[in-house]
C-alpha positions in Angstrom: 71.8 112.0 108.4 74.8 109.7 108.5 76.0 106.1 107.6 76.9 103.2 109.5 81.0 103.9 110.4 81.9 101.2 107.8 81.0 103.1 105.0 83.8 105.6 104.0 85.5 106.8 100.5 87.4 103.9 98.8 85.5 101.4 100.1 85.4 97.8 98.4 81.5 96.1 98.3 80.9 92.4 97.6 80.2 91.0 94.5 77.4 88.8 93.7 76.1 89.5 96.7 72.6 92.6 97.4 74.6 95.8 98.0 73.6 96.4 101.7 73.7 100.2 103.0 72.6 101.4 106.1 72.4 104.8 108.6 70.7 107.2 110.6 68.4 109.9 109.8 65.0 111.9 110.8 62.3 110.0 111.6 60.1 109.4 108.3 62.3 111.2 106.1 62.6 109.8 102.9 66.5 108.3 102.2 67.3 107.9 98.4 70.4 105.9 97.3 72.0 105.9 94.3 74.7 103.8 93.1 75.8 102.5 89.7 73.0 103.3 88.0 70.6 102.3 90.2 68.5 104.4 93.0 65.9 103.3 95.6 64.6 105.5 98.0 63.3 104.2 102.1 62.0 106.1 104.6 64.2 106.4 108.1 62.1 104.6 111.0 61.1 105.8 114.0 64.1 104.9 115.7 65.5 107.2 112.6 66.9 103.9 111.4 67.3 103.1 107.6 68.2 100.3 105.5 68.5 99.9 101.5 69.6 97.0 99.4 70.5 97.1 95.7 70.8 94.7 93.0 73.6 92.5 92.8 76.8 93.9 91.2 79.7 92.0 88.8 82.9 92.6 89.7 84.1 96.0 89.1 87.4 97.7 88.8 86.6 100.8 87.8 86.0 103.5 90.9 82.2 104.3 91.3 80.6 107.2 93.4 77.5 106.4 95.7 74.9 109.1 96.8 72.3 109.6 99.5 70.2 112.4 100.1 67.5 113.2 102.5 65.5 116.7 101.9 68.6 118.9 102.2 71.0 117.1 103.5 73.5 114.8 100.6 76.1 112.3 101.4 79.0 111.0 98.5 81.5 108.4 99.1 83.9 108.1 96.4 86.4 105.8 94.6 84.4 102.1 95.2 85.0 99.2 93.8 83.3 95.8 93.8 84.8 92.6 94.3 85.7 90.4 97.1 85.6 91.3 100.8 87.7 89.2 103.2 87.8 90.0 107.2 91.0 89.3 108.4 90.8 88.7 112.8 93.4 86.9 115.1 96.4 88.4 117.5 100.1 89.9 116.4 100.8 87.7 113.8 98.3 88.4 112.0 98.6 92.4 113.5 102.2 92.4 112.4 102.2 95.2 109.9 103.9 95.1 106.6 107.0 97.4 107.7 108.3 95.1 110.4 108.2 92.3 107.8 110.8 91.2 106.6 110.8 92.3 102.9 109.1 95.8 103.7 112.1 97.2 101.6 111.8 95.1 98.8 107.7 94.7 98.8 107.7 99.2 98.8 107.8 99.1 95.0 104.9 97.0 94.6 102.7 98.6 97.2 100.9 100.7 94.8 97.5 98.5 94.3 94.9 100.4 93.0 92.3 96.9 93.0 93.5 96.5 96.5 91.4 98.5 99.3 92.5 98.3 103.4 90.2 98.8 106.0 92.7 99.0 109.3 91.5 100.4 112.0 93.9 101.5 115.2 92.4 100.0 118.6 92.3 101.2 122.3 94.9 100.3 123.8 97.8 99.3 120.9 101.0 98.8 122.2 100.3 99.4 125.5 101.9 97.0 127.4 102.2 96.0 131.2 101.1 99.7 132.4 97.8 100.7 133.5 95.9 102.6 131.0 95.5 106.5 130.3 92.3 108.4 130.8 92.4 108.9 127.5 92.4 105.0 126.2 89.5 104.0 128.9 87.4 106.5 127.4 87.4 104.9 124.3 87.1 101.3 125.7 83.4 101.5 124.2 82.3 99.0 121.7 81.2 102.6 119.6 84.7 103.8 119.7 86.9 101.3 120.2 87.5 100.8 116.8 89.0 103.8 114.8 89.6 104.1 111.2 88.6 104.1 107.5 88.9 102.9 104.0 92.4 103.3 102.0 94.0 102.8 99.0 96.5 100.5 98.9 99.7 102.6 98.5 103.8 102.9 100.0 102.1 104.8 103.0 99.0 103.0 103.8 100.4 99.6 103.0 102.8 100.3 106.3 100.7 99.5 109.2 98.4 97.1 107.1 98.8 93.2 108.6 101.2 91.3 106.2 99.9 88.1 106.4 96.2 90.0 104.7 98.4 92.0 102.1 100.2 89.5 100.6 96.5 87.6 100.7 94.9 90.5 98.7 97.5 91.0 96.3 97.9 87.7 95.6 93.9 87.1 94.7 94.0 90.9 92.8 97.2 89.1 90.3 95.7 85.7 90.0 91.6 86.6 89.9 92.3 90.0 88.3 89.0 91.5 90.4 89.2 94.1 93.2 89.8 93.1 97.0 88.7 94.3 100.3 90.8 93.5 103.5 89.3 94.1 107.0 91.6 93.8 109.1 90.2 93.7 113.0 93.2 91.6 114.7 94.4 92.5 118.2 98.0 91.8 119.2 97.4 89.1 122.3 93.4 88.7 121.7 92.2 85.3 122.6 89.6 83.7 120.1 87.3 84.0 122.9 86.9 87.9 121.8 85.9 87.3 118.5 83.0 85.1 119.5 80.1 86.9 120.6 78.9 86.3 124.6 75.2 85.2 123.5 77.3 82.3 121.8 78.4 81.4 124.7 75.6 81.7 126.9 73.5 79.1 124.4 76.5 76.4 124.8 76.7 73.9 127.4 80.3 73.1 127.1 81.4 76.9 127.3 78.9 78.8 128.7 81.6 79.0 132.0 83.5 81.4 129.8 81.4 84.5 130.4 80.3 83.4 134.3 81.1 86.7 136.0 84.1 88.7 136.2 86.5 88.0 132.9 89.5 89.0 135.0 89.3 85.7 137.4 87.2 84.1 135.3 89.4 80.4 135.6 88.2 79.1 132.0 89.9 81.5 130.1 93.7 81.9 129.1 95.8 82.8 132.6 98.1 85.4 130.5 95.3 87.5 128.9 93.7 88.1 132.2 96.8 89.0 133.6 97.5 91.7 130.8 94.1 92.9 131.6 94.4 92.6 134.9 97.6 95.3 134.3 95.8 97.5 131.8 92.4 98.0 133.6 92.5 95.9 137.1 93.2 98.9 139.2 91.1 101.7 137.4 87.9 102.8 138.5 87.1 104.7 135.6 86.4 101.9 132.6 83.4 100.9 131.1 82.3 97.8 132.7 79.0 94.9 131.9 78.1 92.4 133.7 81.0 90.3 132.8 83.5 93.1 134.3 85.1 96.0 132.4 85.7 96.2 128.8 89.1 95.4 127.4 90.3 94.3 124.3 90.7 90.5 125.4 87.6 90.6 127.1 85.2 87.8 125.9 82.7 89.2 122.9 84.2 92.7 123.4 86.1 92.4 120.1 83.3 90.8 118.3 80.5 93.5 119.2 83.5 96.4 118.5 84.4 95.2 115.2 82.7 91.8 113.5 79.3 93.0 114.3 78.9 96.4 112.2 80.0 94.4 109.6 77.4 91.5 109.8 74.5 93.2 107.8 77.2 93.5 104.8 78.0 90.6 102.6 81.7 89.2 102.4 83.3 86.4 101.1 85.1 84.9 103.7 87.1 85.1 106.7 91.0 85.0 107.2 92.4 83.9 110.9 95.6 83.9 112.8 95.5 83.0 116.2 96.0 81.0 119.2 99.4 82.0 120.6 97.2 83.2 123.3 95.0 79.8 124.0 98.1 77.5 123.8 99.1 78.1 127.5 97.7 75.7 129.1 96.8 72.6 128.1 93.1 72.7 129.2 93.0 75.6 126.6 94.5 73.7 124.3 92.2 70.8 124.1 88.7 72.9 123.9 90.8 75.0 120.9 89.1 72.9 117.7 85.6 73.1 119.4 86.2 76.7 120.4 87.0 77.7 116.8 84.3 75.7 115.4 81.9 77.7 118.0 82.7 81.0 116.4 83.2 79.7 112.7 79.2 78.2 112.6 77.7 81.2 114.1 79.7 83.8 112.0 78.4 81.5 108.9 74.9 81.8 110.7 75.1 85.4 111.0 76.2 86.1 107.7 73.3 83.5 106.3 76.1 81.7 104.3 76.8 78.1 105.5 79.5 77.7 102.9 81.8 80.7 104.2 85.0 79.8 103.7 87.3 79.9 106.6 90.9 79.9 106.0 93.3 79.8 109.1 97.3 79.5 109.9 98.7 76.8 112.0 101.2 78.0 114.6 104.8 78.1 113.2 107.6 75.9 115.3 109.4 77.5 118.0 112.3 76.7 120.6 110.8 76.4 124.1 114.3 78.2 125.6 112.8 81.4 125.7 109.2 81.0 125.4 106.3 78.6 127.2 105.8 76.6 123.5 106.0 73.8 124.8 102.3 72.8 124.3 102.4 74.5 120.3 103.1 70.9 119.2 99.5 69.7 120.8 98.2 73.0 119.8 98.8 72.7 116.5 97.6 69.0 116.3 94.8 70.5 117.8 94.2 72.7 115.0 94.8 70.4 112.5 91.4 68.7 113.6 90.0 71.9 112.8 89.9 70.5 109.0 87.9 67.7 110.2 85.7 69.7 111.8 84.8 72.6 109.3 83.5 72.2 105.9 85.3 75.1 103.2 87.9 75.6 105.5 91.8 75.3 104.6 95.0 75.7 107.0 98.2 77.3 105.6 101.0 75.4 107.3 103.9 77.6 108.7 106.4 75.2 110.7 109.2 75.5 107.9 109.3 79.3 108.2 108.5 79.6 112.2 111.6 81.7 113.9 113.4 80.2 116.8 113.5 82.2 119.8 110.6 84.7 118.2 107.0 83.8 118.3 106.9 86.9 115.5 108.3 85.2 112.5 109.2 88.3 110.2 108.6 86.2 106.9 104.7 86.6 106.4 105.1 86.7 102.5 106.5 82.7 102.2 103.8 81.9 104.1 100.5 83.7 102.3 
C-alpha cells in the first residue's frame, strides 16, 4: 500500500474544502482512513487504485496525525495542519530562493513559522546550464520522477531554498489571517508558460494548437531561447525519454504541467500564485499571444479544479535596461499582461517596475514586492 507522492509528514490540507486522499494498494483490499476524528473505509480497485474523501475541515492550527491501514499493512503521516493551499508556478523569479534575496540575513530570525508549511521540490535538470545533460538527470526526465521532494516546516534551514516571492506570500496571509498556509512551489528557472498548460489544452484550441505540432525543439511557435537551452541540454542525447512531441525536458510544452500541477488536481487549493514570462517576451509574436496564452491555462486549471472562481494572482515584469539584456519588448510585454486583468475574473497583478534591477533581470528585493 502507498499514497499518492503528495502526501508526506507536515503536510498542509484545504480548508472548507472534502479532504481528498488517494493511493495504491491490493486489489479489493479494504483501505480505512482516519483523520480528525473521522474514519471511512474503501476498497482498492482492480487497478489497486483507491480514493477517500472526508468531511470538510475548519481551519486548524494545531498538528493532527492521519492513518491508513490495509489488513497488515499501516501508514501515519504526522504534523498536518489545515488551512489554505496556494501553488506557486512560473521561472527564476519566482524560483529565486530566499538566501539569494536580498534580506536573507535579516529575514533568518523570522524564519521559524510553525503555521507555514513548504512543499519545494528539486527538479531534473536545476542549474544546469548550456551543457548537455548527465545520465543521471535524463533518467529522471520522467513525468513520475521529475519532481523530487516533500513537505517541510517552515524553519532557518528549510526556508533557504524556498522561492521568496511565495514565502513572504505565506507569511504574510499566516500574520494577517492568523490560519495555517501551504506553499507549492513547482517553478522552473527559464520555463515558458507553455509547460504549465497541459498538451490536450492545446490540441482542443484553434488558435494554439501549432504549439505541440511535432518536434518542441524546432517547433517555430514557441519561444526561440527555450528551444535553444533544450536544444543544449537534450538535442544531442539519444538516451531521453521522448513522446510524440520529442523528448522530455523541463521547457517542453505540458511536461511541467503532467510532472507537477497534475498530482495535485484531485486535491483542493485555494489558488494559484504566478511569475513568469521572461521567457515569452522575446519576440514580439510571443508577446502578443501572452494574455490569451495565460488565460488558456488559467480557465482550464479553474476547470480542473471544479472552481470557476480560483483566484489567480500574478507579477508584472519589473523594468530593466536593455544594455545588457533583449528587454526591449518588457514594455509591450507587460502591457500585455496588464490585459490579463481584463481578461480574468478574481485575478490581481502585483506591480514590480519601482523595484525592477537595472542590468539584472533577478531583482534581489522579492519582500517589497509580495
Amino acid at each position: 500500500m502507498r499514497l499518492n507522492k503528495v502526501f508526506t509528514d507536515n503536510m498542509l490540507l484545504q480548508r472548507d474544502k472534502p479532504v481528498h486522499i488517494w493511493g495504491y494498494g491490493v486489489p479489493g483490499a479494504t483501505v480505512t482512513l482516519s483523520f480528525a476524528a473521522e474514519t471511512k473505509s474503501e476498497k482498492a480497485g482492480a487497478d489497486s487504485s483507491w480514493s477517500i474523501f472526508l468531511a470538510a475541515k475548519k481551519a486548524n492550527r494545531n498538528p493532527q496525525k492521519l492513518t491508513i491501514v490495509s489488513g497488515k499493512e499501516k501508514i501515519s503521516l504526522n504534523n498536518i495542519l489545515i488551512g489554505d493551499l496556494w501553488v506557486c508556478i512560473g521561472q527564476s523569479n519566482m524560483e529565486w530562493p530566499m538566501i539569494n534575496e536580498i534580506h536573507y540575513k535579516d529575514e533568518i530570525q523570522n524564519s521559524q513559522q510553525p503555521l507555514l508549511r513548504l512543499y519545494n521540490p528539486t527538479y531534473a535538470g536545476k542549474n544546469t546550464f548550456n551543457v548537455p545533460f548527465t545520465d543521471s538527470i535524463t533518467q529522471t526526465l520522467t513525468t513520475e520522477q521529475f519532481y523530487k521532494g516533500q513537505w517541510q516546516n517552515c524553519d532557518s534551514i528549510s526556508f533557504k531554498t524556498m522561492s521568496a516571492v511565495a514565502y513572504y506570500f505565506g507569511k504574510e496571509i499566516v500574520s494577517s489571517e492568523n490560519i495555517p498556509v501551504g506553499l507549492i512551489n513547482i517553478s522552473i528557472g527559464g520555463a515558458p508558460l507553455e509547460s504549465f498548460i497541459s498538451t490536450e489544452v492545446f490540441k482542443k484550441n484553434k488558435q494554439f494548437s501549432e504549439k505541440i505540432n511535432g518536434d518542441w525543439l524546432i517547433n517555430t511557435s514557441l519561444p526561440v531561447w527555450i528551444k535553444e537551452r533544450g536544444r543544449q541540454n537534450v538535442g544531442s542525447l539519444n538516451n531521453v525519454p521522448k513522446d510524440e512531441y520529442g523528448k522530455n525536458h523541463a521547457y517542453k510544452p505540458g511536461f511541467a504541467f503532467v510532472s507537477g500541477i497534475e498530482n495535485f488536481l484531485p486535491m483542493p487549493i485555494k489558488g494559484i500564485l504566478c511569475y513568469q514570462g521572461e521567457s515569452n517576451a522575446q519576440e514580439i509574436e510571443r508577446v502578443n499571444e501572452y494574455a490569451a496564452l495565460s488565460k488558456l491555462m488559467v480557465d482550464d486549471y479553474r476547470k480542473k479544479w471544479n472552481n470557476p472562481e480560483l483566484p489567480f494572482y500574478f507579477v508584472q515584469l519589473s523594468s530593466i535596461d536593455t544594455a545588457k539584456y533583449k528587454g526591449h519588448l518588457w514594455p509591450e510585454f507587460r502591457d500585455e499582461q496588464r490585459k490579463m486583468l481584463e481578461l480574468l475574473e478574481y485575478s490581481g497583478m502585483a506591480v514590480s517596475s519601482d523595484i525592477g534591477a537595472r542590468d539584472d533581470v533577478h531583482p534581489t528585493n522579492k519582500e517589497d514586492g509580495r
